[in-house]
N, CA, C and O of each residue as an XYZ file, in Angstrom:
340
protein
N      31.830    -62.576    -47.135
C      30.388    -62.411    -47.211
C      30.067    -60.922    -47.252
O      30.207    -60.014    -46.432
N      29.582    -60.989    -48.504
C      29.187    -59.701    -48.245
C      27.435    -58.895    -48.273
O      26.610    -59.539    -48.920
N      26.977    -57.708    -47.675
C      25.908    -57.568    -47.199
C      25.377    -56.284    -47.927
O      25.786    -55.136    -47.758
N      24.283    -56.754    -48.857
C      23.956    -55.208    -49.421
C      22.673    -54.533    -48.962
O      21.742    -55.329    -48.847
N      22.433    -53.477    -48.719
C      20.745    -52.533    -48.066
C      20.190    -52.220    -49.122
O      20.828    -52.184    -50.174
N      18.965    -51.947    -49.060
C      18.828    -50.897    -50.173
C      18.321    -49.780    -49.095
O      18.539    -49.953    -47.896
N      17.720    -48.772    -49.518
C      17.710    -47.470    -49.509
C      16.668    -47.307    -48.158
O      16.938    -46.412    -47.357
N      15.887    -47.877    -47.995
C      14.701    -47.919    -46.673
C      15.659    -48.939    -45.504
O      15.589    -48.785    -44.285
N      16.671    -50.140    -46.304
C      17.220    -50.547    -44.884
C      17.872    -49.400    -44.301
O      17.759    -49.022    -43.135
N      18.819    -48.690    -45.552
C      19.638    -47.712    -44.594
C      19.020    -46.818    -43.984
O      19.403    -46.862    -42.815
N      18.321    -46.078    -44.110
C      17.602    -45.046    -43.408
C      17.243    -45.364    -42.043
O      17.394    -44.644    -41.055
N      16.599    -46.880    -42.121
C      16.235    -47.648    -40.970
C      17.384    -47.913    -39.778
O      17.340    -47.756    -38.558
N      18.466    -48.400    -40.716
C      19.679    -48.287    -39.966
C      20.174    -47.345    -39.400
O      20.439    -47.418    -38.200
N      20.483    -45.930    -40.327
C      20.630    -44.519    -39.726
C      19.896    -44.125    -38.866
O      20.241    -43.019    -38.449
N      18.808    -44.632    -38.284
C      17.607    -43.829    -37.333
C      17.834    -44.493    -35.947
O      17.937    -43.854    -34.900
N      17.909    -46.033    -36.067
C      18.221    -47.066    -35.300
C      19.636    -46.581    -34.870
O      19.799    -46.705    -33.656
N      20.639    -46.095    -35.495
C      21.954    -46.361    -34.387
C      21.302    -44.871    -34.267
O      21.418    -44.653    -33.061
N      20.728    -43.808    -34.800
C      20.806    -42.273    -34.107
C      20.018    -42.317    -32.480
O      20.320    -41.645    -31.493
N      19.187    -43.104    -32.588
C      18.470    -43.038    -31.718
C      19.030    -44.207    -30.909
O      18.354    -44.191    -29.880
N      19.929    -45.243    -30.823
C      20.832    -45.795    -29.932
C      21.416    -45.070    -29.239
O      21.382    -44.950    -28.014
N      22.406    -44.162    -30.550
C      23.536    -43.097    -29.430
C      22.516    -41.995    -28.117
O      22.725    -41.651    -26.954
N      21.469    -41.776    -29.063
C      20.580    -41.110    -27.819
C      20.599    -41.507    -26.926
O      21.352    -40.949    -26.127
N      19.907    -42.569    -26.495
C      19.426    -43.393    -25.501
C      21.044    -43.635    -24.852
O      21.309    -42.503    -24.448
N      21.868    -44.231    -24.642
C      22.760    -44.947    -24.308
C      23.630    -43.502    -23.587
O      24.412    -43.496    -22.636
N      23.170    -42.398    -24.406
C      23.630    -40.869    -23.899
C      23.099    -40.504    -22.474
O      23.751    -40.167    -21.486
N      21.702    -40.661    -22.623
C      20.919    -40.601    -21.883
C      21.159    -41.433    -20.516
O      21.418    -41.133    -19.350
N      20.924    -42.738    -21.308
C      21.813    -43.737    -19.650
C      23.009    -43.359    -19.106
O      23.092    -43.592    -17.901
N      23.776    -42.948    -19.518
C      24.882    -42.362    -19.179
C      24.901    -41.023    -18.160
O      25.802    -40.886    -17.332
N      24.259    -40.454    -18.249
C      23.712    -38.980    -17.570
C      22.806    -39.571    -16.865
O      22.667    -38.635    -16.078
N      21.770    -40.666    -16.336
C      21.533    -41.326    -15.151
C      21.980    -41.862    -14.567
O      21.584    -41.983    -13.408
N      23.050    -42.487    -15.023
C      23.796    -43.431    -13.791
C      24.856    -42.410    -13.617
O      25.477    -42.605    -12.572
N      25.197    -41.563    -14.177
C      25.988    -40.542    -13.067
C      25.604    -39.819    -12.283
O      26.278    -39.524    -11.296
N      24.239    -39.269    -12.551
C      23.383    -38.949    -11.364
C      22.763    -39.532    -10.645
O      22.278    -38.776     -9.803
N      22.480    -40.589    -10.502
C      22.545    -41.850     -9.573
C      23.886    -41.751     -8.658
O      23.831    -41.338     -7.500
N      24.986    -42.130     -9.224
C      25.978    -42.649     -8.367
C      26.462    -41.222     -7.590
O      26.923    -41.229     -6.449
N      26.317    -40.248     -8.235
C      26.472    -38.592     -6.868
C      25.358    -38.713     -5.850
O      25.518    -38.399     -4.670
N      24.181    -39.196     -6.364
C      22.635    -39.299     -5.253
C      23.280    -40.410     -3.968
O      23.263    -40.387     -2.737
N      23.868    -41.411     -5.082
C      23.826    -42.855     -3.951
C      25.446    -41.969     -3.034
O      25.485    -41.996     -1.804
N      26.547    -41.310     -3.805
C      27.499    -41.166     -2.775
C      27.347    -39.876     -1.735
O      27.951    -39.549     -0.713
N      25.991    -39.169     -2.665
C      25.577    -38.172     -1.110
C      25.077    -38.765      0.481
O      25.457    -38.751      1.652
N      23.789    -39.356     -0.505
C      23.372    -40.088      0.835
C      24.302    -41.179      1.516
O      24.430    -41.416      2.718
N      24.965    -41.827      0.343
C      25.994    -42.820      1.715
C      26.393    -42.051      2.677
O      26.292    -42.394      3.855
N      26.945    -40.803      2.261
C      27.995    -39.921      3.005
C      27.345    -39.620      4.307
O      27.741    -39.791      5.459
N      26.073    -39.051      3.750
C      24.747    -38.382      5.094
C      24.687    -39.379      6.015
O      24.991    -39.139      7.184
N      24.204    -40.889      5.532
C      23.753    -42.125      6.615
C      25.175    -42.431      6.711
O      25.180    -41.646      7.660
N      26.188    -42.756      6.650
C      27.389    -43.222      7.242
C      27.465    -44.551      6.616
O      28.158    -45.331      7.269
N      26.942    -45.048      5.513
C      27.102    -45.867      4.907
C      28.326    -46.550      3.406
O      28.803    -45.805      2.550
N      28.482    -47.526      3.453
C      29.579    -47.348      2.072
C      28.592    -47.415      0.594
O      27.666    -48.214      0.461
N      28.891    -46.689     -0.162
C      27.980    -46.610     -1.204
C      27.274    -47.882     -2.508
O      26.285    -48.071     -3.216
N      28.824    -48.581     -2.096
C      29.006    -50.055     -2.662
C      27.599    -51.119     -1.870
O      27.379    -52.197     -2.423
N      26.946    -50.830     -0.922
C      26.186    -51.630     -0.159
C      24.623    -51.289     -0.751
O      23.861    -52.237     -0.941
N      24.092    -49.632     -1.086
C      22.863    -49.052     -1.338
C      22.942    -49.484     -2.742
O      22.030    -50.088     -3.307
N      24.408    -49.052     -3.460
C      24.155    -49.922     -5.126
C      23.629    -51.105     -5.027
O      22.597    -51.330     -5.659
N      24.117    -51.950     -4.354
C      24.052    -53.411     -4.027
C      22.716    -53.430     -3.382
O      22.496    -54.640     -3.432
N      21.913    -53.028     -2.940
C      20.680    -52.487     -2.360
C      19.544    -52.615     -3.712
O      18.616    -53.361     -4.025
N      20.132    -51.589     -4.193
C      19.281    -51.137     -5.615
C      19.099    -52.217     -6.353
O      18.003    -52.585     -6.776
N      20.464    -52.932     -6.596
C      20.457    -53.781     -7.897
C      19.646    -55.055     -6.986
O      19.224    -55.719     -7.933
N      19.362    -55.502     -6.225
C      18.422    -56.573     -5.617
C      17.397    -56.486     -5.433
O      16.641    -57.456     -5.486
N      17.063    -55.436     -5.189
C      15.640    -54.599     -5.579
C      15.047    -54.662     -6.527
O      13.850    -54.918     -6.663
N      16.059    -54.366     -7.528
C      15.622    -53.965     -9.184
C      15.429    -55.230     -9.483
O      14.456    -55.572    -10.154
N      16.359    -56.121     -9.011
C      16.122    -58.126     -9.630
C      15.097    -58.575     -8.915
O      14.462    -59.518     -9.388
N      14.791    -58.145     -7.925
C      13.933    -58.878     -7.005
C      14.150    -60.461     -6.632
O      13.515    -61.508     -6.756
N      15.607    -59.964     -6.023
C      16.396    -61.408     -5.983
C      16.901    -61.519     -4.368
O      17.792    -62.323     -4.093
N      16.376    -60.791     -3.460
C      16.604    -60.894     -2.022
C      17.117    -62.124     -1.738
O      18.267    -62.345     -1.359
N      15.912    -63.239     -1.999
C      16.260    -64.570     -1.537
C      17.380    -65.243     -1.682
O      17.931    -65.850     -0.763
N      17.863    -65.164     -3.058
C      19.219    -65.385     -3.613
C      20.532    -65.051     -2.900
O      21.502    -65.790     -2.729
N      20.368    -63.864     -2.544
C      21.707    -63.261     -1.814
C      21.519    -63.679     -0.510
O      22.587    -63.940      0.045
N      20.478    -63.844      0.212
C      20.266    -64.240      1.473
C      21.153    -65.994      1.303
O      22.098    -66.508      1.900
N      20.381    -66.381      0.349
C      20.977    -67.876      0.120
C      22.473    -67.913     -0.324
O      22.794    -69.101     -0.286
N      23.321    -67.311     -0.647
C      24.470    -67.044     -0.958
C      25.351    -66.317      0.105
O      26.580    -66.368      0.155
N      24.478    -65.593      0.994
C      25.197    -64.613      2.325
C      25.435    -66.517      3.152
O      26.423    -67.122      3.568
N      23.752    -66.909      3.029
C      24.109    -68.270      4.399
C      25.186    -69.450      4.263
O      25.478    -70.266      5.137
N      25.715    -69.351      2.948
C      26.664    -70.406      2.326
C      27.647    -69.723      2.300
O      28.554    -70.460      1.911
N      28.175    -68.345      2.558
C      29.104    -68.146      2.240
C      29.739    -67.941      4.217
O      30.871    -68.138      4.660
N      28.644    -67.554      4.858
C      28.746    -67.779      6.528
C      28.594    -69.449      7.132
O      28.700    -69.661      8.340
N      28.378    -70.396      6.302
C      28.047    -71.706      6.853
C      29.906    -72.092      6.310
O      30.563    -72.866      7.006
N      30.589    -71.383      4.923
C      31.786    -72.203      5.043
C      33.290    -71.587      5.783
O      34.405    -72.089      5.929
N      32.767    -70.423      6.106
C      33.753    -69.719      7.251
C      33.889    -69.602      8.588
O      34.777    -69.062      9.248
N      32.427    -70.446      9.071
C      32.189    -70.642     10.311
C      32.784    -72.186     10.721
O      33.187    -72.641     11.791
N      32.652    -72.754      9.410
C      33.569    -74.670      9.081
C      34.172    -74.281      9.256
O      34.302    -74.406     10.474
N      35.668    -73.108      8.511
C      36.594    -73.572      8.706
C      37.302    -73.003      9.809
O      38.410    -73.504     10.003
N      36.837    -71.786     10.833
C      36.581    -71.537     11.742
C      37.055    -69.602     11.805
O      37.461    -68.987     12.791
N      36.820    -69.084     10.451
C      37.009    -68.059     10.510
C      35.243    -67.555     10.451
O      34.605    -67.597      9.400
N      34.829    -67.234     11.371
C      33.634    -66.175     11.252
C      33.872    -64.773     10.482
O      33.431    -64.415      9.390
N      34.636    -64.150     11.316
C      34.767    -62.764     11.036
C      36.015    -62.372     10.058
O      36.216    -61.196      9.755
């Protein structure tokens, strides 16, 4: 199969991935400055950094309930089989 443009798709195309690689550049240079922010402050509060990511991203979903409901099922089948901790 083959796929032909004409002259306004490509351009369209050329602008579209130029301005992909931008963006995706861009995300890239935030989440690395993110993850030095999140491993300063872990460091400051005495926290593991893996927990404030995990913080963020439940935040950002606005999915509290979920993990709460998944923390109580995952403590209701270790307390069965008699490992709590």
């Amino acid at each position: 199969m083959s796929i032909t443009f004409n002259q306004d798709d490509i351009t369209k195309l050329k602008t579209l991935i130029q301005e992909g690689i931008q963006v995706s550049q861009e995300v890239e240079t935030l989440n690395e400055g993110l993850k030095d922010t999140v491993k300063y402050v872990a460091e400051e509060m005495g926290l593991k950094p893996a927990i404030i990511n995990k913080a963020i991203k439940v935040a950002y979903k606005g999915k509290l309930h979920e993990v709460r409901d998944d923390f109580d099922q995952l403590e209701t089948i270790l307390e069965s089989i008699g490992r709590p901790d």
